[in-house]
C-alpha positions as CSV (number, residue, x, y, z in Angstrom):
1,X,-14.5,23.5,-5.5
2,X,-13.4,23.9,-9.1
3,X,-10.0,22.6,-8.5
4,X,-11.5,18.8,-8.3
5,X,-12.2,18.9,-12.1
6,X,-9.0,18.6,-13.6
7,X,-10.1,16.8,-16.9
8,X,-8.1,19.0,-19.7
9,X,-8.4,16.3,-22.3
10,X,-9.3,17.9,-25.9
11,X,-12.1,16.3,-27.4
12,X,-9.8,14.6,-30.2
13,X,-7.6,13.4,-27.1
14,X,-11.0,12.0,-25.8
15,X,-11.9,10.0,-28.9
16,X,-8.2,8.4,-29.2
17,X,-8.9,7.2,-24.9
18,X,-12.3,6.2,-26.7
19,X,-10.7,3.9,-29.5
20,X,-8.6,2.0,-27.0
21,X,-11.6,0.6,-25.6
22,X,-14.3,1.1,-28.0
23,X,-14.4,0.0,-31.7
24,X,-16.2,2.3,-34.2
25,X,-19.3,4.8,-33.3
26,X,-16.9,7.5,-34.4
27,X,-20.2,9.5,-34.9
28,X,-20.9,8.6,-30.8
29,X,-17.7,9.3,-29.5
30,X,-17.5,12.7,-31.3
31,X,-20.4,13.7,-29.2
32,X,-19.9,12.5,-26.0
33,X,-16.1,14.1,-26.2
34,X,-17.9,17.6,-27.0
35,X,-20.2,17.0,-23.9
36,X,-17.5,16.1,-21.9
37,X,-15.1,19.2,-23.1
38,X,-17.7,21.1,-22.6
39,X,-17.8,20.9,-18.9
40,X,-14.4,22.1,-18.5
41,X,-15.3,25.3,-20.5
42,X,-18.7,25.7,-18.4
43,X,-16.5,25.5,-15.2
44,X,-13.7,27.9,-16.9
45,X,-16.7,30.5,-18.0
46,X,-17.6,33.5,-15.8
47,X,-19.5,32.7,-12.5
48,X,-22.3,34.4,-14.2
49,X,-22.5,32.4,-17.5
50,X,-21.9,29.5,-15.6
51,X,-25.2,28.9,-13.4
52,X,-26.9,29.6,-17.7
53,X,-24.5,26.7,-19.7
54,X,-26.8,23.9,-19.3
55,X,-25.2,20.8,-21.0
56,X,-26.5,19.2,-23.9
57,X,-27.9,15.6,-23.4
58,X,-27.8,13.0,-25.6
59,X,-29.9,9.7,-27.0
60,X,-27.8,7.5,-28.6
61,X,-30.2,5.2,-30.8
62,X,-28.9,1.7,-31.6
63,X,-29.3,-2.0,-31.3
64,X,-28.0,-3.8,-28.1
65,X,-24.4,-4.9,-28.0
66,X,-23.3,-2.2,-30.4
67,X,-21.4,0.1,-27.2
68,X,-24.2,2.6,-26.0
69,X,-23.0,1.4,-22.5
70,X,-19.8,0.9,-22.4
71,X,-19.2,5.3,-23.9
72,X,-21.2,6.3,-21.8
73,X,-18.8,4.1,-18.4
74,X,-15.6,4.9,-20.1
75,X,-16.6,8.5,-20.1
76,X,-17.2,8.7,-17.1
77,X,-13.7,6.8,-16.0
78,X,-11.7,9.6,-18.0
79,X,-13.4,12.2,-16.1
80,X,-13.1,10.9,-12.9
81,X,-16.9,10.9,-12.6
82,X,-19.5,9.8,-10.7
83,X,-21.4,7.5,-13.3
84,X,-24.8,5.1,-12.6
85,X,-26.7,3.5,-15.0
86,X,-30.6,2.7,-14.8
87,X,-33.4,1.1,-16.8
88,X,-36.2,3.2,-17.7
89,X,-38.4,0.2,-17.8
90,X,-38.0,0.0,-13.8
91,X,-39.6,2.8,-13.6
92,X,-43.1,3.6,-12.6
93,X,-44.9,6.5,-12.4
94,X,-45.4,8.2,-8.7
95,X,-48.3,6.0,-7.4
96,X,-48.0,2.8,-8.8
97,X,-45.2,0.0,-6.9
98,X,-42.0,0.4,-8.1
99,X,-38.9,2.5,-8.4
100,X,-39.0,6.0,-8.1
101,X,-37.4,8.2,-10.5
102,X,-35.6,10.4,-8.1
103,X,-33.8,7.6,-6.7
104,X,-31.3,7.9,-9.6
105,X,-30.3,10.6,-8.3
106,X,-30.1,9.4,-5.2
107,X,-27.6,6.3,-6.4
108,X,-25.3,9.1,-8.5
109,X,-24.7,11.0,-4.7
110,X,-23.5,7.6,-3.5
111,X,-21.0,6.7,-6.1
112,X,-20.0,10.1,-5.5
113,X,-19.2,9.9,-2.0
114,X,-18.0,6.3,-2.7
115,X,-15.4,8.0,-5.1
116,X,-14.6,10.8,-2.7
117,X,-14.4,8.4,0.3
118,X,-11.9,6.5,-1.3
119,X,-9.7,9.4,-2.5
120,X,-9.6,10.8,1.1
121,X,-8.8,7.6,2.4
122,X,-5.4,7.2,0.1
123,X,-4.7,10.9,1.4
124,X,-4.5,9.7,4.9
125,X,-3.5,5.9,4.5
126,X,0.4,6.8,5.5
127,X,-0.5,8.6,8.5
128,X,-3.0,5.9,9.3
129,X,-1.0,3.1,8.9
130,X,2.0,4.3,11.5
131,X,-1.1,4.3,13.5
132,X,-2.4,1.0,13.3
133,X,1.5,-0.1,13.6
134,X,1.7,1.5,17.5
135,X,-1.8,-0.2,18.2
136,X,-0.2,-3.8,17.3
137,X,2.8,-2.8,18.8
138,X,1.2,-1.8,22.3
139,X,-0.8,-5.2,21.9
140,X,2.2,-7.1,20.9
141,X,4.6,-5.7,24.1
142,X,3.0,-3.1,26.1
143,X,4.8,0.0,27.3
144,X,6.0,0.6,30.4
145,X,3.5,3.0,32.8
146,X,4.7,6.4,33.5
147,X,3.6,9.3,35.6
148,X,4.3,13.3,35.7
149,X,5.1,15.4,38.3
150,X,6.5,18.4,39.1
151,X,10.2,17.5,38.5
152,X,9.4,15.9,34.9
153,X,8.6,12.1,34.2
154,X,9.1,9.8,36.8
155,X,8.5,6.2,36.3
156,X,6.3,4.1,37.9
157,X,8.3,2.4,40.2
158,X,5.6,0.8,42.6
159,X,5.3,-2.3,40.1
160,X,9.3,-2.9,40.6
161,X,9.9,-1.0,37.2
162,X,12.6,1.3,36.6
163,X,14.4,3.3,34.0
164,X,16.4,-0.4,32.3
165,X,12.7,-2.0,31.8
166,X,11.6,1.4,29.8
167,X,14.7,1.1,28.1
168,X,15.0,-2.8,27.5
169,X,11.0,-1.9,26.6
170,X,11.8,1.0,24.1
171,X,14.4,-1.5,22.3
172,X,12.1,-4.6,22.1
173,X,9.5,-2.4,20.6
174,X,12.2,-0.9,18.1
175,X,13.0,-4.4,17.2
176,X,9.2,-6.1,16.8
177,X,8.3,-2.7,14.5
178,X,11.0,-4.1,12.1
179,X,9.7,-6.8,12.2
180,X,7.0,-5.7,11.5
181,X,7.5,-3.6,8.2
182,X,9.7,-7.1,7.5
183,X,6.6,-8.6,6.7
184,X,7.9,-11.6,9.4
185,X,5.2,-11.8,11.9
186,X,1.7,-11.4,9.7
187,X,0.7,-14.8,10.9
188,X,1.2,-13.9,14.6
189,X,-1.8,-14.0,16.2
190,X,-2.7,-10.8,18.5
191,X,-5.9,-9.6,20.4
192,X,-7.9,-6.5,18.6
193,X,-11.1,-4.8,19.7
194,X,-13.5,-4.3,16.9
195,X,-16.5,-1.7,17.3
196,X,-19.7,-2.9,16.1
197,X,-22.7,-0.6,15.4
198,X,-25.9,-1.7,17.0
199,X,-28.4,-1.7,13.7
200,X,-31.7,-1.5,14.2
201,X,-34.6,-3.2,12.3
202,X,-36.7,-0.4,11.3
203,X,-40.2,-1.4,9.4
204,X,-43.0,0.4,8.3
205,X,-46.8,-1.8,7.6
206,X,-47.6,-1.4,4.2
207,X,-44.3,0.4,2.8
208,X,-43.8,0.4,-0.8
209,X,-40.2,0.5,-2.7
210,X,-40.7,4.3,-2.7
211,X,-39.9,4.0,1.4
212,X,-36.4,2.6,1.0
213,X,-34.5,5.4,0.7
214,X,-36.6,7.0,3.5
215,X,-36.1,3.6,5.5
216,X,-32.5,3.7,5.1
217,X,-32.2,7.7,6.3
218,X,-34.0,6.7,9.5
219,X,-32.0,3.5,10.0
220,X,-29.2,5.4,9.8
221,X,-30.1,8.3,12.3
222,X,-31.0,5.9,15.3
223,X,-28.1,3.8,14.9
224,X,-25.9,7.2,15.3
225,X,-26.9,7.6,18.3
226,X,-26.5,4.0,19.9
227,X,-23.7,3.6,21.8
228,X,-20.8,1.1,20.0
229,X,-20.4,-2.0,21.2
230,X,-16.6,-3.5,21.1
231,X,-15.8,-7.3,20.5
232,X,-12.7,-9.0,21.3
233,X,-11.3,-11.0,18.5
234,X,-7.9,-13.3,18.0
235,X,-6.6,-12.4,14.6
236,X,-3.6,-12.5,12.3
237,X,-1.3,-9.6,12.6
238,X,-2.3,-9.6,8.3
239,X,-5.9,-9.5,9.2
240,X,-5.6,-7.0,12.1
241,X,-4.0,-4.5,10.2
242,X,-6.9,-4.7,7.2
243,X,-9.1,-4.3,9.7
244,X,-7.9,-1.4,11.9
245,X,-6.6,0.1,9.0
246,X,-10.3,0.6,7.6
247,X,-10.9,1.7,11.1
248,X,-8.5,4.6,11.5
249,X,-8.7,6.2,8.1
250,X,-12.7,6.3,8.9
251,X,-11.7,8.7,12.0
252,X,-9.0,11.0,9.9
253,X,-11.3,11.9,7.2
254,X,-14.5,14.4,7.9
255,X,-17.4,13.0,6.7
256,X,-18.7,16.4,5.9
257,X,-16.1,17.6,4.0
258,X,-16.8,14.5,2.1
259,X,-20.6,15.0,1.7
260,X,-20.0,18.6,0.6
261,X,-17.4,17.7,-2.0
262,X,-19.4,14.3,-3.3
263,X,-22.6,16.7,-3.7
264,X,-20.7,19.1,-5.7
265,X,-18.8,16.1,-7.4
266,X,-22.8,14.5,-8.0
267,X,-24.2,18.2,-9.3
268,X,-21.2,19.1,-11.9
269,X,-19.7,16.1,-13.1
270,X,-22.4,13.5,-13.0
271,X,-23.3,10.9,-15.8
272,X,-26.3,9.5,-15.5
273,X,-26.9,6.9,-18.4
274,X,-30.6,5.8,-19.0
275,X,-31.0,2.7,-20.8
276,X,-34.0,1.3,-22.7
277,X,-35.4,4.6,-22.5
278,X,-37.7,3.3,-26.0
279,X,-39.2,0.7,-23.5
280,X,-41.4,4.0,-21.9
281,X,-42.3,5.1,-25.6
282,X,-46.2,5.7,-26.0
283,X,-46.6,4.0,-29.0
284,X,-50.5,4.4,-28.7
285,X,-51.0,7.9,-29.7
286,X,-54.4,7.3,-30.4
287,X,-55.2,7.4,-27.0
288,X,-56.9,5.3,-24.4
289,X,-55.5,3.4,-21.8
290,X,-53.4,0.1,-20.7
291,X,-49.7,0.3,-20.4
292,X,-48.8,3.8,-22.7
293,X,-51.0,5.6,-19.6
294,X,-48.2,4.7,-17.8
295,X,-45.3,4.5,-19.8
296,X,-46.6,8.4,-20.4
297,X,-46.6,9.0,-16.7
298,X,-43.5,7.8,-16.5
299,X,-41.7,9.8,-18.8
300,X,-43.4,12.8,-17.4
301,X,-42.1,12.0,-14.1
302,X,-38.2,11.7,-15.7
303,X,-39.3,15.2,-17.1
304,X,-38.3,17.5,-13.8
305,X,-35.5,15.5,-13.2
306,X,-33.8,15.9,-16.5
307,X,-34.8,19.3,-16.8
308,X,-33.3,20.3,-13.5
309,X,-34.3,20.2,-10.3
310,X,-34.1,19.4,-6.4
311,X,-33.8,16.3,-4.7
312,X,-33.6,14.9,-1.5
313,X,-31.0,12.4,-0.8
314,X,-29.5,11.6,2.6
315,X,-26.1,13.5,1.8
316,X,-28.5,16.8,1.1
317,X,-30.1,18.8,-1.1
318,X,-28.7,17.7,-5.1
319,X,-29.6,20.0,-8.3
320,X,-29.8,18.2,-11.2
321,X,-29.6,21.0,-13.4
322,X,-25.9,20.3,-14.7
323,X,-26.1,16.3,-14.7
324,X,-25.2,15.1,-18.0
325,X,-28.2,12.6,-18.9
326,X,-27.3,9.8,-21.6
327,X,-30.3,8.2,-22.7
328,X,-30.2,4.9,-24.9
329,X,-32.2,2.6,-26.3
330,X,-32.9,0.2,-29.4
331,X,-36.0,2.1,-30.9
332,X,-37.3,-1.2,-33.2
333,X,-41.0,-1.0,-32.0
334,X,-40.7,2.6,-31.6
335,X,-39.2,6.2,-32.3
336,X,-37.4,9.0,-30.6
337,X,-40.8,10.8,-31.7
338,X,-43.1,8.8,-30.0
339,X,-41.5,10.4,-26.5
340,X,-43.3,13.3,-25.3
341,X,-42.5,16.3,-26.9
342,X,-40.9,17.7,-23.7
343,X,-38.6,14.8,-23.1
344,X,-37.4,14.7,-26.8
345,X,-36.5,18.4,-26.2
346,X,-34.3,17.8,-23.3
347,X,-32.1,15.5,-25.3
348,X,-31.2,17.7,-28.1
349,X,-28.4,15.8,-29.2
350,X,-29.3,12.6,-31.1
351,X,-27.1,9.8,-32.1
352,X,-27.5,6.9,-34.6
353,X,-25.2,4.0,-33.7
354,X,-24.0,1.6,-36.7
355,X,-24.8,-1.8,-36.7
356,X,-21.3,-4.2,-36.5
357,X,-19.7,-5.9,-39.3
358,X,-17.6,-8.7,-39.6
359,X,-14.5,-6.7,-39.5
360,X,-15.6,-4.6,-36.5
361,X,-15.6,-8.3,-34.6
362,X,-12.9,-8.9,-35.8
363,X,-11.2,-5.7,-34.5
364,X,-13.4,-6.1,-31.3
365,X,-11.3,-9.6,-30.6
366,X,-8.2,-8.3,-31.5
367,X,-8.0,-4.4,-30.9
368,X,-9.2,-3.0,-27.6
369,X,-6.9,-3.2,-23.9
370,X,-9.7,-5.1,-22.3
371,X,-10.6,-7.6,-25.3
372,X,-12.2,-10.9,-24.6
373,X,-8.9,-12.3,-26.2
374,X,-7.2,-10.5,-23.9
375,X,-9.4,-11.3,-20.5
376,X,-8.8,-15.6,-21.5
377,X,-5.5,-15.1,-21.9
378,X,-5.3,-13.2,-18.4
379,X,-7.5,-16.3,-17.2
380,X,-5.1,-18.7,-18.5
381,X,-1.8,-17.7,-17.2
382,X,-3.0,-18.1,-13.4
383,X,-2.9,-21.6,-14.2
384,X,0.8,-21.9,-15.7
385,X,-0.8,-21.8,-19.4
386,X,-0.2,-19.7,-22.5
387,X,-2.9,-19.1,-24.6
388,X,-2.6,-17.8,-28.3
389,X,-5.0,-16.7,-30.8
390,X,-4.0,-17.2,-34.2
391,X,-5.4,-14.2,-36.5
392,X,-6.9,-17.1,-39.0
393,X,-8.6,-17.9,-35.6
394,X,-10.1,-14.5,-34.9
395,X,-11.3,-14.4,-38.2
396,X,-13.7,-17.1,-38.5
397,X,-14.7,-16.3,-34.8
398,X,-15.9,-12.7,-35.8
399,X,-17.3,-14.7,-38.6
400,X,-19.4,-17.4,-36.7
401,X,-20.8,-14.5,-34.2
402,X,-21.9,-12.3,-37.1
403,X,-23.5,-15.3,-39.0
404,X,-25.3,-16.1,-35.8
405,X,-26.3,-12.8,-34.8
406,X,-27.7,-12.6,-38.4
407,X,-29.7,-15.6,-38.9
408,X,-30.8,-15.9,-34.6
409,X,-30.9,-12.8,-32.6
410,X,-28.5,-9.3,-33.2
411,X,-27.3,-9.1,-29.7
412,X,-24.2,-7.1,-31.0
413,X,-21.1,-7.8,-29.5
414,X,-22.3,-10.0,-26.6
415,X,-22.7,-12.6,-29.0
416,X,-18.6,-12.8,-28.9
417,X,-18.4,-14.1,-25.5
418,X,-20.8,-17.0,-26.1
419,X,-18.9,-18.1,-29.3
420,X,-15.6,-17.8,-27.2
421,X,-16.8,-19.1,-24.4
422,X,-18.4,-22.6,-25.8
423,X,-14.9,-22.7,-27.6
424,X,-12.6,-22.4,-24.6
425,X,-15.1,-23.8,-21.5
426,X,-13.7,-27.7,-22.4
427,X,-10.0,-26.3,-21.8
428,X,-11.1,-24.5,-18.9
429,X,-12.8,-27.1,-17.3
430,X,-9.5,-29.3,-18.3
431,X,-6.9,-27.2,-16.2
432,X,-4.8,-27.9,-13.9
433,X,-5.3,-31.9,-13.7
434,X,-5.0,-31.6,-17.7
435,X,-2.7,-28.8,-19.0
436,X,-0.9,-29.1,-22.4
437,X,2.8,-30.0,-21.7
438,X,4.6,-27.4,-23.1
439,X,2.2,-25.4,-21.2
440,X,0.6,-23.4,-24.5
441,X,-2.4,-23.7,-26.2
442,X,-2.8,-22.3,-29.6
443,X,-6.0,-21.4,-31.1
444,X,-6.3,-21.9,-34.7
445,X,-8.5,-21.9,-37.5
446,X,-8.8,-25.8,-38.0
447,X,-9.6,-25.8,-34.3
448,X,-12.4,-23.2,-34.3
449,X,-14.1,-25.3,-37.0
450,X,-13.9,-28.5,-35.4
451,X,-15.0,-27.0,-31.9
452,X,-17.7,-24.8,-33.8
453,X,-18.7,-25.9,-37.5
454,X,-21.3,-28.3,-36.6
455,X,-22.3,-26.4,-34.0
456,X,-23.1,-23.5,-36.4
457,X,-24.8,-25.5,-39.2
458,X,-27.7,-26.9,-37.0
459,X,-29.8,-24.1,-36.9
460,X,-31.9,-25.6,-34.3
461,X,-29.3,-26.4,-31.5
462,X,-27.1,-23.6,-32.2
463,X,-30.2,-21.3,-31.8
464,X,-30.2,-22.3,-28.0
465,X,-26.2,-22.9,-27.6
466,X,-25.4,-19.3,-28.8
């Protein structure tokens, strides 16, 4: 199945896809652009050298808000690849309530066939929907019954129908399916059968979080083999063809072609990011017990699964032995040493994030293709208004969030959207009943201050505003 990775980017080529998105951490991107370079070359190696390339995780070590997250999601978007994100503070070691580590895994299979599912779909979606047009058309003016014999097709005559009613038939059909395509019956309403699976509710006395996965599996496996149940519901000809449209692209694809690929998707191009991965640091290495016992067992239990190994999931067997692992986590209580020795080793790769300045704010506001600035100004035009930041604006704004993160809390580049956010919300709240009437609304410096200032210089109240 090496033809699904088709990622040929250069690792310079990823870092530029990086900086459209991402704002400094030059240091970060570097590294996760080698990783993810590095797969192609694994896959590109001899089958014999390949099964050996292991790839080289990495621990990104910074304060929250300054991107750890959002590399590791955008590298997975330019690969195409399965990507989940956990906490390792949800964790608990095998024993006590709580998650278990393996069902990472487990959640990385089902984005996969998520991702694989969909692809397969828009593969058949054409052929599907000519489908879906005949059903509405058979429900919309059924055809006229006809019978074989030996001479050829005969029409059923015994209801008092004959050649001119297949033919008048044939035409009206002809004419209703351009209508159709026309887009000038969606609000027609028709007739459809809908199949509804019979789900039972399967319990076990005394089950733990561990048992969901198991729960599900077993769910799943008796409701295969209940007969469907069909309902009769009066729809639009819009909603019908949503809904048999989901329908018949189900019945094109095979499911196990799609498990087989998604596994082999899961196994080579998985990204697995583990966050707050300090949070499960023994910090007590004088021994003893209390929580580093288990924060110890926990981390020994991540062990296997980072180093490479099998896992049960409902889709099959998975290896984890070529997941990329991303760990993350702000370190101010602890240190990358204070993992277990065996853990630290698995994560050879270690990167220090830089704390943001002002003028990475301000280039945060202004920069990126999905910038706050960017998603109000999206928000604003569905409701007939123009917004506009002036650059005097955007400075004082990256100015007021670094202040505050400075003197409050450092919560990095999330403090952003509470600054813009108490700035805009009276505007927002305001439209439609009170748009501007030249429909635009420029933000300027004089108007940051007046919304903000005071705001900013009472420690106190701006301590639980922002």
């Amino acid at each position: 199945m090496e033809e699904i990775f088709t990622n040929h980017l250069t690792p310079q080529q990823i870092v530029i896809e990086l900086d459209k998105y991402i704002i400094g951490q030059k240091e970060a991107k570097k590294n996760v652009a080698i990783a993810l370079r590095n797969r192609w070359r694994r896959m590109n190696a001899s089958e014999e050298m390949r099964k050996e390339i292991v790839p080289n995780n990495i621990l990104m070590i910074g304060a929250t808000g300054v991107g750890k997250t959002e590399i590791a999601r955008r590298l997975a978007k330019l690969s195409d690849a399965p990507f989940t994100k956990v906490e390792a503070s949800k964790f608990t070691e095998v024993g006590y309530v709580g998650r278990d580590v393996e069902s990472m895994v487990r959640d990385l299979v089902q984005q996969s066939v998520n991702m694989v599912k969909k692809k397969k779909k828009e593969d058949v979606k054409d052929k599907a929907m000519e489908i879906v047009e005949d059903i509405i058309l058979e429900t919309l003016i059924p055809p006229v019954k006809q019978s074989n014999n030996q001479t050829g097709i005969s029409f059923n005559l015994s209801n008092g129908q004959s050649e001119d009613d297949v033919e008048l038939n044939n035409k009206t059909r002809e004419r209703f399916r351009e209508k159709l395509r026309n887009g000038e019956l969606e609000q027609r309403k028709i007739d459809i059968n809908i199949p509804q699976q019979a789900t039972p509710n399967v319990g076990v006395i005394g089950g733990s979080p561990m048992d969901e996965n198991s729960m599900m599996n077993i769910q799943e496996m008796i409701s295969g083999m209940l007969p469907q149940n069909k309902k009769k519901r009066k729809v639009t000809i819009e909603e019908a063809r949503k809904i048999l449209l989901e329908e018949e692209t189900s019945k094109l694809i095979d499911m196990d072609e799609v498990k087989e690929e998604a596994v082999w998707k899961a196994e080579n191009l998985g990204i697995i990011f583990i966050d707050e991965i300090d949070k499960i640091a023994r910090t007590n290495k004088g021994g003893g017990g209390g929580p580093d016992v288990s924060r110890e067992g926990v981390q020994r239990d991540l062990l296997p699964i980072v180093e490479g190994s099998s896992v049960n999931t409902k889709f099959g067997v998975v290896h984890t032995d070529h997941i990329l692992f991303i760990a993350a986590g702000a370190f101010h209580f602890s240190k990358p040493s204070d993992l277990i020795p065996e853990l630290q080793g698995r994560f050879p790769i270690r990167v220090e994030l830089e704390k943001l300045t002002k003028e990475d704010f301000y280039l945060i506001l202004k920069t990126p293709r999905n910038s706050l600035t960017k998603q109000y100004e999206a928000l604003f035009s569905t409701e007939g208004v123009e917004l506009e930041f002036e650059d005097s604006a955007l400075k004082d704004l990256a100015e007021i969030a670094f202040n505050v993160n400075a003197e409050i809390e450092n919560i990095g580049a999330r403090r952003l959207q509470t600054v813009i956010s108490h700035l805009l919300n009276e505007f927002l709240y305001q439209m439609p009943e009170n748009s501007p009437e030249n429909k635009k609304i420029t933000i300027t410096s004089a108007l940051v201050k007046e919304k903000l200032g005071d705001l900013v210089k009472d420690k106190d109240l701006s301590r639980y505003i922002l």
